[in-house]
C-alpha positions as CSV (number, residue, x, y, z in Angstrom):
1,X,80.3,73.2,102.7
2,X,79.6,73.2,106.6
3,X,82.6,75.6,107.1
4,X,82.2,77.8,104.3
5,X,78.4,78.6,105.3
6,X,79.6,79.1,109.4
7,X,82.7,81.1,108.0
8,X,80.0,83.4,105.9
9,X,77.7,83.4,109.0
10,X,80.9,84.4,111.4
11,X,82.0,87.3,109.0
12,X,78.4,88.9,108.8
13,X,76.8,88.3,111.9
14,X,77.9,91.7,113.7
15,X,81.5,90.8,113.9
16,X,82.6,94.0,112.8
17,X,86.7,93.4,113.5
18,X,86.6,90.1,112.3
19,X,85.1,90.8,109.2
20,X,88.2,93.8,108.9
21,X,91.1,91.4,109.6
22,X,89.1,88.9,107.2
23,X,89.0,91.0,104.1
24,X,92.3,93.7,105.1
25,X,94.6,90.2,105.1
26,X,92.9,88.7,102.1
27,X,93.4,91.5,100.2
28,X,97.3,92.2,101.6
29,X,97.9,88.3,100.4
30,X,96.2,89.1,96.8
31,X,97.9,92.1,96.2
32,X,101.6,90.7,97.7
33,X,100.9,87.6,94.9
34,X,100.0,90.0,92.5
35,X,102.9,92.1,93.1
36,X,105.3,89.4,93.0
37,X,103.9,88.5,89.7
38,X,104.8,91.8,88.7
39,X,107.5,93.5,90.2
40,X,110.2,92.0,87.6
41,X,108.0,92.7,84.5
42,X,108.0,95.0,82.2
43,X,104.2,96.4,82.9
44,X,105.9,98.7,85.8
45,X,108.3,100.2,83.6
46,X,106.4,103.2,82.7
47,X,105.6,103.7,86.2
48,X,109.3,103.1,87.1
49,X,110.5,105.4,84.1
50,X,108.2,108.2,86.0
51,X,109.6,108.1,89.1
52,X,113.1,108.2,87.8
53,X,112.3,111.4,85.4
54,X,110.5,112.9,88.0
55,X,112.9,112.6,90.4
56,X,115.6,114.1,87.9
57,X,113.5,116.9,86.5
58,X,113.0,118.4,90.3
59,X,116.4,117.5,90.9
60,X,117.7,119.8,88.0
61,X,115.3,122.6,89.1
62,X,117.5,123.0,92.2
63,X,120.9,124.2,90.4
64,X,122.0,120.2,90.2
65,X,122.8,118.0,87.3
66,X,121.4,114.6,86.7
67,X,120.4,112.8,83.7
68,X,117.8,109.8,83.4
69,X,118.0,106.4,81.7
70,X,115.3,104.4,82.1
71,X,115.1,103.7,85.4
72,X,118.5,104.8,86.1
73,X,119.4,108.3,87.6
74,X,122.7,109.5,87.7
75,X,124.9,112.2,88.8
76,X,128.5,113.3,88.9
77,X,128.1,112.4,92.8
78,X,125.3,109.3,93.0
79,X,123.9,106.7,90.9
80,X,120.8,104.9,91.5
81,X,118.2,102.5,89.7
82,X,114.7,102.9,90.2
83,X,112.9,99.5,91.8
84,X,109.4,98.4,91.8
85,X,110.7,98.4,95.6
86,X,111.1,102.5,95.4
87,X,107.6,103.1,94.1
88,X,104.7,103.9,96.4
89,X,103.0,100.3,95.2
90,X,103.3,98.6,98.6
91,X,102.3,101.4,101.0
92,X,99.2,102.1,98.4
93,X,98.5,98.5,98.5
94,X,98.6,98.7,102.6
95,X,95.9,101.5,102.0
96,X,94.1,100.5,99.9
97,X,93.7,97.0,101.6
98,X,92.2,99.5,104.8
99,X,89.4,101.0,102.8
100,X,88.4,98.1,100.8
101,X,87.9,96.2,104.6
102,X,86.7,98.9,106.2
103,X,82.6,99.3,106.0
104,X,81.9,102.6,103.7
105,X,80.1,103.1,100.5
106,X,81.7,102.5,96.8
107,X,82.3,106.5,96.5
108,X,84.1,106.8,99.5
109,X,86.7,104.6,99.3
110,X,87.1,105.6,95.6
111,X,87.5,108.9,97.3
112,X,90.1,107.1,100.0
113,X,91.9,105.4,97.3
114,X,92.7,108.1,94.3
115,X,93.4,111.0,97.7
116,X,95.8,108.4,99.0
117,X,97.5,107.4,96.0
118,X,98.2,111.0,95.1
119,X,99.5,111.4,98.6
120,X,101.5,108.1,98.8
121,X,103.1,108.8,95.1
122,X,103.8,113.0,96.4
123,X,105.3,111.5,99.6
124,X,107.6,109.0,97.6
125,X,109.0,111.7,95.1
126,X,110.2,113.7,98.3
127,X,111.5,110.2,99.4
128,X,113.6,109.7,96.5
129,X,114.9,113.2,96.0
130,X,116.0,113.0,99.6
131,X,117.3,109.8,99.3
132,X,119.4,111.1,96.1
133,X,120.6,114.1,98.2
134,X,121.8,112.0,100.9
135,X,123.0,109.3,98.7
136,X,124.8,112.4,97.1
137,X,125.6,114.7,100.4
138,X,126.4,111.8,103.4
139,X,126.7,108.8,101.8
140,X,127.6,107.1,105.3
141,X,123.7,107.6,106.4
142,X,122.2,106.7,103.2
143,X,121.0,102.9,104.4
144,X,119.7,104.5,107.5
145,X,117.4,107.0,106.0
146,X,116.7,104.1,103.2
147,X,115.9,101.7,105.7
148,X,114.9,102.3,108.9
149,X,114.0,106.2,108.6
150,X,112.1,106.6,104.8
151,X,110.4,103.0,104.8
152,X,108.6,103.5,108.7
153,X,107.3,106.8,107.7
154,X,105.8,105.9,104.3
155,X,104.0,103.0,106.4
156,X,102.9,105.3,108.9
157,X,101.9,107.7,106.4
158,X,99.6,104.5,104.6
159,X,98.2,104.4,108.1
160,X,97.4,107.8,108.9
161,X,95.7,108.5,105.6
162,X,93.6,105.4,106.3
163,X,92.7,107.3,110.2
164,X,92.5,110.9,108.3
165,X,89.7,108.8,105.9
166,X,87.9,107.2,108.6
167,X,87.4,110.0,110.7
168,X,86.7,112.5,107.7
169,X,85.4,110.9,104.5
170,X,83.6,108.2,106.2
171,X,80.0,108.6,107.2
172,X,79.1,106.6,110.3
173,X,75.7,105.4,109.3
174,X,77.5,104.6,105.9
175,X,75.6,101.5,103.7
176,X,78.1,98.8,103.2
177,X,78.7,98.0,99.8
């Protein structure tokens, strides 16, 4: 009980960047175990489903030919499945982790989160069809831009929608809540 009450004390007493790392970790640990939980169960499947339709339907716009099962997309050049993994869950979850830590009011980081996620999921289609054009056009460089190139970027893009939102949306004199 003595460290629970000097824990609560040390997270509200002015320590403004302890409280952050406090509350950004604990929800990055929550949300990992909850994703876990999830990633090989059937609740993503719609949300899986969508990205591989998506990713197909824009695909076809552009003169090419593809067809969607499920979660698998396939062409007369490239195959690929669809993965919890190739959603924009994690890098949302990196986000969204920022705004709940970072001190604002309820309707700003409602604001954060739905502009983010829009952004995040946009950003990931363009991923994807990229990824299928390369998987389909230079298959030799398609674990680079997998990877190394796609997976920094979406993780830097998390990050710089969390600045873009702190700077912007963010009222300094905001109420904590």
């Amino acid at each position: 009980m003595r460290f629970a009450s000097k824990t609560n004390l040390w997270l509200h007493n002015g320590n403004s960047e302890a409280r952050f790392c406090f509350v950004f970790f604990s929800c990055i640990v929550t949300m990992t175990v909850v994703y876990i939980g999830l990633r090989n169960n059937s609740i993503l499947d719609p949300l899986l489903n969508l990205n591989a339709w998506l990713a197909t339907s824009v695909w076809n716009i552009f003169g090419n030919s593809a067809q969607t099962e499920g979660v698998l997309v396939t062409s007369n050049k490239f195959c690929f499945e669809v993965t919890a993994e190739c959603t924009s869950i994690i890098p949302a979850a990196i986000l969204i982790s920022a705004i709940i830590a970072w001190p604002s009011t309820t309707r700003e980081r409602l604001y954060g989160v739905m502009f983010g996620i829009v952004a995040l999921f946009i950003t990931n289609q363009v991923r994807i069809l990229t990824l299928f054009y390369i998987g389909s056009s230079y298959p030799n460089y398609l674990d680079i831009a997998h990877y190394y190139i796609w997976q920094g970027l979406v993780v830097m893009l998390a990050l710089g929608l969390w600045l873009f939102w702190t700077e912007k949306l963010v009222h300094i004199n905001a109420n904590k809540s």
